[in-house]
C-alpha positions as a Markdown table, in Angstrom:
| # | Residue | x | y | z |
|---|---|---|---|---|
| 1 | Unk | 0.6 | 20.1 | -24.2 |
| 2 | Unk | -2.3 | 19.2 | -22.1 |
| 3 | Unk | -2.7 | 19.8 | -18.6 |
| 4 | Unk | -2.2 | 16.8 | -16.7 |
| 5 | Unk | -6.1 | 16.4 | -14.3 |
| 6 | Unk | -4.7 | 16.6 | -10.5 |
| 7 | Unk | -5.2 | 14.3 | -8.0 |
| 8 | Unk | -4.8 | 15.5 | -4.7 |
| 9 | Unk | -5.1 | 11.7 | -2.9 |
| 10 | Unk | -2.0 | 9.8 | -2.6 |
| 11 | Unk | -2.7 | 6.4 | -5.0 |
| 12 | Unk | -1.7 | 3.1 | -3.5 |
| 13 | Unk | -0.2 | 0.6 | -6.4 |
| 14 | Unk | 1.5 | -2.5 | -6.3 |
| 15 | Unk | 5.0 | -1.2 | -8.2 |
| 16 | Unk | 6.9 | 1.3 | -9.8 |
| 17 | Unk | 5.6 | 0.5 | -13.4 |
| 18 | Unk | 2.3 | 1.2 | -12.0 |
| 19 | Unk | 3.3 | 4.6 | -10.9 |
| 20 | Unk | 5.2 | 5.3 | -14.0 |
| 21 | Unk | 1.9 | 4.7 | -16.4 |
| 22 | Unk | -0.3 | 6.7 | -14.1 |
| 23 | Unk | 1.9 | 9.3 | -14.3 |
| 24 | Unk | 2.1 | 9.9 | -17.9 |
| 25 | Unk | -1.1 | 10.9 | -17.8 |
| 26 | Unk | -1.9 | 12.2 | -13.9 |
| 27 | Unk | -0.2 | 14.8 | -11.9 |
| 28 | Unk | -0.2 | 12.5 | -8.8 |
| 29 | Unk | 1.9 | 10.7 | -6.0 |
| 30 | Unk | 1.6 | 7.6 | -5.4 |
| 31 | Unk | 3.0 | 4.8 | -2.6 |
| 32 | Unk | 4.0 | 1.7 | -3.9 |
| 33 | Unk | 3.4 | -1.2 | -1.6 |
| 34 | Unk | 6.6 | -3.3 | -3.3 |
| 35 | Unk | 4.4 | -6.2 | -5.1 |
| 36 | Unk | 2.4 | -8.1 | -3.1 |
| 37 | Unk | 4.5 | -7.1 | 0.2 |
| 38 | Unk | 2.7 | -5.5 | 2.7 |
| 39 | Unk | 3.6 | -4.9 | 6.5 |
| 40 | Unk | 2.4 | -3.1 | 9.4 |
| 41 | Unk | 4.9 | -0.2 | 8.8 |
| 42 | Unk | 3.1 | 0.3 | 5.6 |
| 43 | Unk | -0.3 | 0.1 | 6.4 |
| 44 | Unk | 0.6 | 2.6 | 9.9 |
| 45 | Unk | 1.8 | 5.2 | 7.0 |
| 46 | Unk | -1.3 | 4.4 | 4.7 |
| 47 | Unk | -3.5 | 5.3 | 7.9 |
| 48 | Unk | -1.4 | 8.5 | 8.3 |
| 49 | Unk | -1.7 | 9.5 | 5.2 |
| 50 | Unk | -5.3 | 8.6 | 4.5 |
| 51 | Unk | -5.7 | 11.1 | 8.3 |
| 52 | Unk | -3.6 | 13.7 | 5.8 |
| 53 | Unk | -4.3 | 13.5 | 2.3 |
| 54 | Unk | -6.7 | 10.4 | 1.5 |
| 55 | Unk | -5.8 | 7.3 | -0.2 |
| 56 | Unk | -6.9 | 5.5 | -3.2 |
| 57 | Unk | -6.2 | 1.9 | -3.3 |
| 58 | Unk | -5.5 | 0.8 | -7.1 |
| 59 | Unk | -4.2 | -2.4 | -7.3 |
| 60 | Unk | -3.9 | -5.1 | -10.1 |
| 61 | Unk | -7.0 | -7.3 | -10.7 |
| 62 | Unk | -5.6 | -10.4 | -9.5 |
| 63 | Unk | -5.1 | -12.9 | -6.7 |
| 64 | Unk | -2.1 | -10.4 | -5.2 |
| 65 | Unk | -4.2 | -7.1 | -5.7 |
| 66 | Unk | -7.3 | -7.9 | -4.3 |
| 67 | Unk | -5.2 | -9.4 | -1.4 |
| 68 | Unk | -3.5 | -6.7 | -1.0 |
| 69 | Unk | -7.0 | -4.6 | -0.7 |
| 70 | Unk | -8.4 | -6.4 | 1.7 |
| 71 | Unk | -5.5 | -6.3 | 4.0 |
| 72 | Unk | -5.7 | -1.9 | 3.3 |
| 73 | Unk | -9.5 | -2.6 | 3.6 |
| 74 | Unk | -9.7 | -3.9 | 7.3 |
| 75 | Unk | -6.4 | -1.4 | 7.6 |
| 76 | Unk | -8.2 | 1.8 | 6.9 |
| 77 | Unk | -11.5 | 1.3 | 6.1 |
| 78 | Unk | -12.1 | 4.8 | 4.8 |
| 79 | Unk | -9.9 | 4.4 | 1.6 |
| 80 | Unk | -11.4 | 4.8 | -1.5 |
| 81 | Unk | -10.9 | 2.1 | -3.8 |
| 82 | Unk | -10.6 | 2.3 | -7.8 |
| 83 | Unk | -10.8 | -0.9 | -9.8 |
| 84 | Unk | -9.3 | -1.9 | -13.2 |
| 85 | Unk | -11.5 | -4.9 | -15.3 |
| 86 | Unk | -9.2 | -7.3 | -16.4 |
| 87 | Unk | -9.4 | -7.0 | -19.9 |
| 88 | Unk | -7.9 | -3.5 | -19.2 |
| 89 | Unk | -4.9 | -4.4 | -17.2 |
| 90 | Unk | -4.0 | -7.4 | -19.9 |
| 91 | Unk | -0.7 | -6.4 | -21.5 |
| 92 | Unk | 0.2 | -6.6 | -25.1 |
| 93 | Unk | 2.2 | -9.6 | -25.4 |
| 94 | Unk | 2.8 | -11.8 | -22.4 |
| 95 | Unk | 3.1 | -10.8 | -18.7 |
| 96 | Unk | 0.4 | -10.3 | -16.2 |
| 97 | Unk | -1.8 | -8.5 | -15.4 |
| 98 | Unk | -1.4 | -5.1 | -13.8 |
| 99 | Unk | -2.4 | -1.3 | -13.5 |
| 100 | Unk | 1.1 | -0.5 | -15.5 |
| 101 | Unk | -0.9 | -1.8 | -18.9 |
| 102 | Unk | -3.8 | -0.3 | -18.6 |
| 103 | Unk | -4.7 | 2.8 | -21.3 |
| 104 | Unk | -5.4 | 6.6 | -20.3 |
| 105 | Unk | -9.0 | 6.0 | -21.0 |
| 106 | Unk | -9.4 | 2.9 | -18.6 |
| 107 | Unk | -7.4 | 4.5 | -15.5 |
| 108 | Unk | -9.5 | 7.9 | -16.1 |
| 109 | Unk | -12.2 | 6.4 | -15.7 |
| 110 | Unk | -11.3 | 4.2 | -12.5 |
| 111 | Unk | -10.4 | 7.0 | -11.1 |
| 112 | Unk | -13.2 | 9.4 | -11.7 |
| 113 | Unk | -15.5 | 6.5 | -10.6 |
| 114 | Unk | -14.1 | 7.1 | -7.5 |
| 115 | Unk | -13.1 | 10.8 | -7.3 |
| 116 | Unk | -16.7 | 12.4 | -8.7 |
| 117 | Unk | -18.5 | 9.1 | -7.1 |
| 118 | Unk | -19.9 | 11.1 | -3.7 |
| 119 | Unk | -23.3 | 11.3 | -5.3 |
| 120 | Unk | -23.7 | 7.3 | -5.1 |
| 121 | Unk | -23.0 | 7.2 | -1.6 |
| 122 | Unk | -25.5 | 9.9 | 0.0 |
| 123 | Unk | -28.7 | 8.0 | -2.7 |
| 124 | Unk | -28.7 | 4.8 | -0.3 |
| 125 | Unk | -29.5 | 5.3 | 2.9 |
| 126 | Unk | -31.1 | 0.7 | 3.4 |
| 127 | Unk | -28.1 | -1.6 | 3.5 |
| 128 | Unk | -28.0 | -4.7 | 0.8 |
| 129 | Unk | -28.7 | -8.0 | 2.5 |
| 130 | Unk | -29.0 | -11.0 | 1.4 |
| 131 | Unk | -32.4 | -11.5 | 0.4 |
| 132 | Unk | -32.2 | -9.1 | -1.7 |
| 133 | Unk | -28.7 | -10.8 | -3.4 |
| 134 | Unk | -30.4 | -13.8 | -3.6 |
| 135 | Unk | -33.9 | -12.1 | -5.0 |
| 136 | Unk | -31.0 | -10.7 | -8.1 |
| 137 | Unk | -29.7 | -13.9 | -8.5 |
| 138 | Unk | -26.5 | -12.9 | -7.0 |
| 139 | Unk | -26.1 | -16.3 | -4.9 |
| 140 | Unk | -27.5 | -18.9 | -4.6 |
| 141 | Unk | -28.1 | -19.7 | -7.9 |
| 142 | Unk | -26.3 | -22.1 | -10.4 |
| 143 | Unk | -25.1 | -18.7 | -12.8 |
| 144 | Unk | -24.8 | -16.3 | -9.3 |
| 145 | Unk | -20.9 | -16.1 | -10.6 |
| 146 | Unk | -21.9 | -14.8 | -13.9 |
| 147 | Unk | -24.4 | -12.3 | -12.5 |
| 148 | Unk | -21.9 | -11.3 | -10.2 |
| 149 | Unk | -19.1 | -11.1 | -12.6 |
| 150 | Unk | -21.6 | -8.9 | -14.5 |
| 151 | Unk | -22.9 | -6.4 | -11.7 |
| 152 | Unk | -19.5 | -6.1 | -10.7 |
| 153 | Unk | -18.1 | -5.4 | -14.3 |
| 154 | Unk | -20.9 | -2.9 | -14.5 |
| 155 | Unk | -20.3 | -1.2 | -11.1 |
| 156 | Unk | -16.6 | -1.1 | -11.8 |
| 157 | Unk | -15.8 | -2.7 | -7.9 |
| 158 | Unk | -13.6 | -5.4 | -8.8 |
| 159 | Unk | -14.9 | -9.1 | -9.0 |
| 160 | Unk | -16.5 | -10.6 | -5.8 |
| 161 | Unk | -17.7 | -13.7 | -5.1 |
| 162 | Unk | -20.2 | -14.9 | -3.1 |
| 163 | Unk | -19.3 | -14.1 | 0.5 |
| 164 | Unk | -17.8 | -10.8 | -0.6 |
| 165 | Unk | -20.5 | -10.0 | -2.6 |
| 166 | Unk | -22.7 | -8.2 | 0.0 |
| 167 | Unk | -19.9 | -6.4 | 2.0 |
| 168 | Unk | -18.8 | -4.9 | -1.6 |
| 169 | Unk | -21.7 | -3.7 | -2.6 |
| 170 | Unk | -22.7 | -2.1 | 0.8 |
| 171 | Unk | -19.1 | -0.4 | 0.3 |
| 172 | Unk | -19.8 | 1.2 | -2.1 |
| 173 | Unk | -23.3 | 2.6 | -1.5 |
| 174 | Unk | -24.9 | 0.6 | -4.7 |
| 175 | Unk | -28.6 | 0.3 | -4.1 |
| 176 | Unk | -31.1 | -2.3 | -4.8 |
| 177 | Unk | -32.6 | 0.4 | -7.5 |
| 178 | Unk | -29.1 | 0.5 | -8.7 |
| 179 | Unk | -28.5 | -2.9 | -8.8 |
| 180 | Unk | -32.2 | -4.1 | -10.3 |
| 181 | Unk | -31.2 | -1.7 | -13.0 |
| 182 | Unk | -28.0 | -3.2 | -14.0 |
| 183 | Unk | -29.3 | -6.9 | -13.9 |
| 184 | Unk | -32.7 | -5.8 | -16.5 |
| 185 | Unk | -30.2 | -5.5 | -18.9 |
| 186 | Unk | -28.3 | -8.9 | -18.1 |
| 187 | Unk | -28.5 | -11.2 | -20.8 |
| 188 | Unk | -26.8 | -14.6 | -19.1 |
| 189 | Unk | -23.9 | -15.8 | -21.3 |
């Protein structure tokens, strides 16, 4: 049998099915925030245990997740954040969408985006700003959402929209070179 890879931050998901799929193939805890139900008794233990252990926030890609990560966001705005696309949390047959569908190959990589992802952070030392968004064609622009949708596919951050857009991508530590990179090899659909 193979070693399950350790994670030593707790993992914030939505519900039990989510735990249950990361742990078939992760030797992790995780807290599960009960759907899209979250207080301030929650989000006072997701400070303590950020203080204690980290946390990394992997919610569903949908209207409930992302809500749910901007509420942890202003909460404890040192969590790490791993993102699903949404073709990769789509379940077989009908349901929505969620982290509890997603394959071994899809979550590894989430995670690792954020686990071995230091390097990203320490390369920009400028802060986005608009300008340069708007220079991309990120906003502003009658196909900024497809851009966007693009970058943030790309990146792996989770979709964004137009005022998110800038905060995200500050977030995260992407840099102009980074993102000029990414959108030489968009192709507009």
């Amino acid at each position: 049998m193979v070693e399950k890879q350790k994670i030593n931050e707790v993992i914030v998901v939505e519900g039990r099915d989510d735990t249950a799929n990361l742990k078939r193939y992760f030797d992790c805890e995780t807290y599960e925030t009960g759907g899209s139900s979250i207080d301030d008794r929650d989000l006072e233990r997701l400070k303590r245990l950020e203080d204690k252990r980290g946390i990394i926030v992997f919610t569903d890609p949908d209207f409930q997740g992302e809500r749910i990560r901007k509420i942890i966001m202003k909460a404890v705005p040192n969590a790490k954040h791993a993102f699903l696309n949404r073709d990769e949390a789509r379940p077989k047959g009908k349901g929505s969408l969620g982290v509890e569908h997603a394959k071994y190959e899809d979550l590894k990589r989430a995670l690792n985006s954020v686990l071995g992802g230091d390097a990203v952070l320490t390369e920009q030392s400028v802060k986005l700003e608009q300008a340069d968004l708007m220079a991309l064609g990120l906003i502003m622009r009658a196909d900024s959402r497809k851009r966007r949708e693009y970058v943030c596919e790309q990146l792996r951050i989770g979709y964004a929209n137009g005022k998110q857009i800038e905060k995200r991508l500050n977030m995260f530590g992407i840099s102009k070179s980074q993102l000029e990179t990414i959108m030489a090899s968009y192709r507009g659909v």
